[in-house]
C-alpha positions as CSV (number, residue, x, y, z in Angstrom):
1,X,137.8,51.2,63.4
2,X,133.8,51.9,62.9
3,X,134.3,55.2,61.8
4,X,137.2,54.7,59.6
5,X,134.8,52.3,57.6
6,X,132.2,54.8,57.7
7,X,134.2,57.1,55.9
8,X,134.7,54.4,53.4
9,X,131.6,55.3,51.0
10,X,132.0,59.1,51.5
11,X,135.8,58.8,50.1
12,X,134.5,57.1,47.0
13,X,131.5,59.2,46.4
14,X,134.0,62.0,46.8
15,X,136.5,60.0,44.0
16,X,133.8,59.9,41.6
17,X,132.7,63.2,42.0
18,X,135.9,64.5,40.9
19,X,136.5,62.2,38.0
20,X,132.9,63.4,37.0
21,X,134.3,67.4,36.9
22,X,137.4,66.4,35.5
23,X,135.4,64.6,32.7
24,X,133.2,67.4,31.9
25,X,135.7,70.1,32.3
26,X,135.7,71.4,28.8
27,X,138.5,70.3,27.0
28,X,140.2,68.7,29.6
29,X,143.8,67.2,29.1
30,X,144.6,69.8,26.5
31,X,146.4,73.7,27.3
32,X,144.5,76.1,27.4
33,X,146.3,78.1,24.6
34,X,145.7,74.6,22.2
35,X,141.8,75.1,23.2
36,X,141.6,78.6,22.7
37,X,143.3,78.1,19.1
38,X,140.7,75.6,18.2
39,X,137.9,77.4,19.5
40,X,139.2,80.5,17.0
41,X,139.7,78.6,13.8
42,X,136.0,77.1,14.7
43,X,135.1,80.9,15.1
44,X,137.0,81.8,12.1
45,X,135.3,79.0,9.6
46,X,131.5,79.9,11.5
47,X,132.0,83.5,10.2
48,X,133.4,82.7,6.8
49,X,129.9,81.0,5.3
50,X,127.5,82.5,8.2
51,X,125.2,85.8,6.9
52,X,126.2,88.9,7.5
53,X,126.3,90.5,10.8
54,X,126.0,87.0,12.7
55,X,127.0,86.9,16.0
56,X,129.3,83.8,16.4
57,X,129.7,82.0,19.6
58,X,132.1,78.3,20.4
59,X,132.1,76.4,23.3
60,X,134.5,73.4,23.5
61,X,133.5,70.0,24.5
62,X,135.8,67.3,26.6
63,X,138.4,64.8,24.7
64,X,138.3,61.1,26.3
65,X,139.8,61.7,29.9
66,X,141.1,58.2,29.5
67,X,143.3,59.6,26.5
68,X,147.4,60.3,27.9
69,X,149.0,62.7,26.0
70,X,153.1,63.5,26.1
71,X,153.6,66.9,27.0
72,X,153.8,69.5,23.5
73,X,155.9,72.3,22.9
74,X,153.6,72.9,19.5
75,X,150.2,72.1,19.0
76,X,148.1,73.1,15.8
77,X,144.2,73.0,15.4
78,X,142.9,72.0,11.9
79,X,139.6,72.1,10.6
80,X,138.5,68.1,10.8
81,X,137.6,67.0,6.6
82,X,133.6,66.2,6.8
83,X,132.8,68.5,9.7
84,X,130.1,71.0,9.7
85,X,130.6,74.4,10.4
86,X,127.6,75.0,12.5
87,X,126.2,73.1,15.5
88,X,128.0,70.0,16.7
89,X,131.7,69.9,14.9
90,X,135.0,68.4,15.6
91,X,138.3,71.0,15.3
92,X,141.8,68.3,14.8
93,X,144.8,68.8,16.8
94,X,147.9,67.8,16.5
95,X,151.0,68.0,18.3
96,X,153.7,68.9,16.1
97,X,156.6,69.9,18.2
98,X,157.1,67.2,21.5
99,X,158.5,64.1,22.3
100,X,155.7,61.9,21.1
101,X,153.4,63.2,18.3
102,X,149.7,63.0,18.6
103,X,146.7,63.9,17.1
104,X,143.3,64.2,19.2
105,X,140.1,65.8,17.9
106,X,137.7,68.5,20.2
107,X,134.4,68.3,20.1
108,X,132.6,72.1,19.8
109,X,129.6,73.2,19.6
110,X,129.3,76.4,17.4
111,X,126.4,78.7,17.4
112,X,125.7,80.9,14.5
113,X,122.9,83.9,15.5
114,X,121.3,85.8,12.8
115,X,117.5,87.0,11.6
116,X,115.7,84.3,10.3
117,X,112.1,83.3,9.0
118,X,110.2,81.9,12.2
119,X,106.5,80.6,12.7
120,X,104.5,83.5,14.5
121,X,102.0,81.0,16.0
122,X,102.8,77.1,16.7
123,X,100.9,74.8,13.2
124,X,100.4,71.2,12.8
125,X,101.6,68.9,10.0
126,X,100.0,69.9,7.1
127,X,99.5,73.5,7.8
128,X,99.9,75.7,4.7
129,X,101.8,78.8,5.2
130,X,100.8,82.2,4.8
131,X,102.6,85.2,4.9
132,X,100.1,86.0,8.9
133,X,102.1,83.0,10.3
134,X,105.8,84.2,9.3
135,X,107.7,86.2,11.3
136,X,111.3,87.4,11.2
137,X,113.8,86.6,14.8
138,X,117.4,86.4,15.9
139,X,117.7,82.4,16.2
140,X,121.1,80.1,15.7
141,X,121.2,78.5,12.5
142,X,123.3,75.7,13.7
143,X,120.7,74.3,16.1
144,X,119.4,71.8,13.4
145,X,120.2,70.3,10.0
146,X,119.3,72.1,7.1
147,X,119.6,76.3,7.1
148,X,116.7,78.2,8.0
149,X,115.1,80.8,5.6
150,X,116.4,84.6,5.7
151,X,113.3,85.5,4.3
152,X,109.6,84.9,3.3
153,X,109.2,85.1,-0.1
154,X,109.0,81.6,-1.1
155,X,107.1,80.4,2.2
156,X,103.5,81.2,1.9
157,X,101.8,78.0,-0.1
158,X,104.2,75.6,1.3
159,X,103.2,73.1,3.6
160,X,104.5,71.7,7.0
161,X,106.2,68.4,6.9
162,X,106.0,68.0,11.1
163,X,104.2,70.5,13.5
164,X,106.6,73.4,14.4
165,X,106.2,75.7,17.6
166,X,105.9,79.4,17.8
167,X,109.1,81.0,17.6
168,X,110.7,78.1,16.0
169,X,112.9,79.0,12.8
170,X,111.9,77.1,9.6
171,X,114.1,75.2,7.9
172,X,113.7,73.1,4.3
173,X,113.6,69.7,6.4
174,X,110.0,71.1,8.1
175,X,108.2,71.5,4.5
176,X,106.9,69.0,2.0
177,X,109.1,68.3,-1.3
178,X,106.6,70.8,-3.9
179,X,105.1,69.0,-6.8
180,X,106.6,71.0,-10.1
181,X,105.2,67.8,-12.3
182,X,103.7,64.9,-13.1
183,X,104.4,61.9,-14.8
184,X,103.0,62.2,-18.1
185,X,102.8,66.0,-18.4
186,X,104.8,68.3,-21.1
187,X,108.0,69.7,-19.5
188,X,110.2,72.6,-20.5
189,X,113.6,71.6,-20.6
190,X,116.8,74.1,-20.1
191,X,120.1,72.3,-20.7
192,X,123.1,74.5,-19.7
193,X,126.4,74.2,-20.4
194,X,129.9,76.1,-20.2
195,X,128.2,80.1,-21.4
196,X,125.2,78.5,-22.8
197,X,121.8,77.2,-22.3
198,X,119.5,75.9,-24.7
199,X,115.6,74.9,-24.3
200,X,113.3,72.0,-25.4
201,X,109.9,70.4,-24.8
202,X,109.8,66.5,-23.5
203,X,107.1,64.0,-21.8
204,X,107.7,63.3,-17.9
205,X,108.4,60.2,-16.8
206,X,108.5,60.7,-13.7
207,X,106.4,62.9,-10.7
208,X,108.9,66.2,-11.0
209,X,109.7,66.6,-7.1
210,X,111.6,69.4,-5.8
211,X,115.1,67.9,-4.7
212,X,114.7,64.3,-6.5
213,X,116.4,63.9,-9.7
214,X,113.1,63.2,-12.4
215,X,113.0,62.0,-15.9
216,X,112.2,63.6,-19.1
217,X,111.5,62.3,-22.8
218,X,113.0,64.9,-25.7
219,X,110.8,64.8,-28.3
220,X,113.5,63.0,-30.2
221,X,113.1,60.5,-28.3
222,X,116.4,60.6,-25.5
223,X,115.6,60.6,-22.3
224,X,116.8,63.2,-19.8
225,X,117.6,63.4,-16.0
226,X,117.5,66.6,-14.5
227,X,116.4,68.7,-11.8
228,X,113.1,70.0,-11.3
229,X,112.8,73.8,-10.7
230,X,109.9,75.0,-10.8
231,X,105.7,74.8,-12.6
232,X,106.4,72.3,-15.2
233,X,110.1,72.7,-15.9
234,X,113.6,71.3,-15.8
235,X,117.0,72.2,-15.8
236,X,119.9,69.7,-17.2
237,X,123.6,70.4,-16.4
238,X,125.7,69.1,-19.9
């Protein structure tokens, strides 16, 4: 009778053990052929918008293990609306040929290796670039937000937004917004349209930041919002 209850605690151990592996079996509750189809359209969509000559590489995650779904004679993977294509995404599946219809959505992880701009040395916040700390390496472009540079060119003179380590690929997110403009200073506008562009001078009122939306005074007197591009200049979309 002893023993019996001393195998008690080694039979449960053993039960969660196994619902642990079953949990983290990658896509788990799903055939094999379904996961494979996923993992290709996840492939597919990587390539389409990754730079040329990247190596493109998908791994699948787990669905809910709690989730019971009817058996399928048909199942087709979808990309998911509002999903990535890089790093962490979610390829749909849905069961269009079985007694109950379903629709369950696998987690990937899809890594996109090409060249890309990395620091040579590991810099502090506030570092400015120069062209002695830039180096070019193979890295994945989905392992953060934001895409990292291909190249150099516009690097040196920008400043770090966060410290960065050596080897680690630089991405718009590390650097500080650049100053095109102040508030107050004369701005060249370029308003394009449909096969057209025209150009005018205006007052700032605003600080001209890259990525912010600033405001510019014509010198008729209408006010303009644009995007600032570069030294003292903005570009309007009619």
């Amino acid at each position: 009778m002893n023993s019996r209850l001393a195998l008690i605690p080694l039979l449960a151990s053993l039960a969660l053990c196994t619902a642990a592996s079953a949990q983290a079996q990658p896509g788990a509750g799903l055939p094999a052929e379904a996961v494979q189809q996923a993992l290709a359209l996840a492939g597919q969509a990587a390539q389409a918008v990754a730079p040329p000559g990247a190596r493109v590489r998908v791994s699948p995650g787990a669905i809910d293990p709690r989730l019971q779904l009817a058996p399928c004679h048909r199942i087709e993977p979808a990309l998911s609306t509002g999903q990535p294509a890089w790093g962490r995404t979610r390829i749909a599946l849905r069961c269009v040929e079985g007694t109950s219809r379903w629709n369950v959505s696998l987690p990937v992880t899809v890594q996109v290796f090409a060249p890309a701009v990395v620091l040579a040395t590991a810099l502090p916040a506030g570092a400015t670039l120069d062209a002695s700390a830039l180096t070019l390496a193979e890295v994945d472009w989905g392992a953060a937000s934001g895409q990292p540079f291909a190249n150099g060119q516009t690097l040196p003179g920008r400043v770090l937004a966060r410290p960065l380590a050596a080897g680690q690929a630089l991405r718009g997110p590390d650097l500080l917004a650049r100053k095109w403009f102040a508030s107050g200073e004369t701005v060249q506008i370029v308003a394009r349209g449909a096969g057209f562009s025209i150009s005018a001078e205006g007052q700032a009122l605003s600080h001209g930041l890259e990525g912010q939306p600033a405001r510019v005074r014509t010198e008729g007197g209408r006010v303009l919002v644009g995007r600032p591009v570069a030294e003292r200049r903005m570009e309007v979309q009619l």
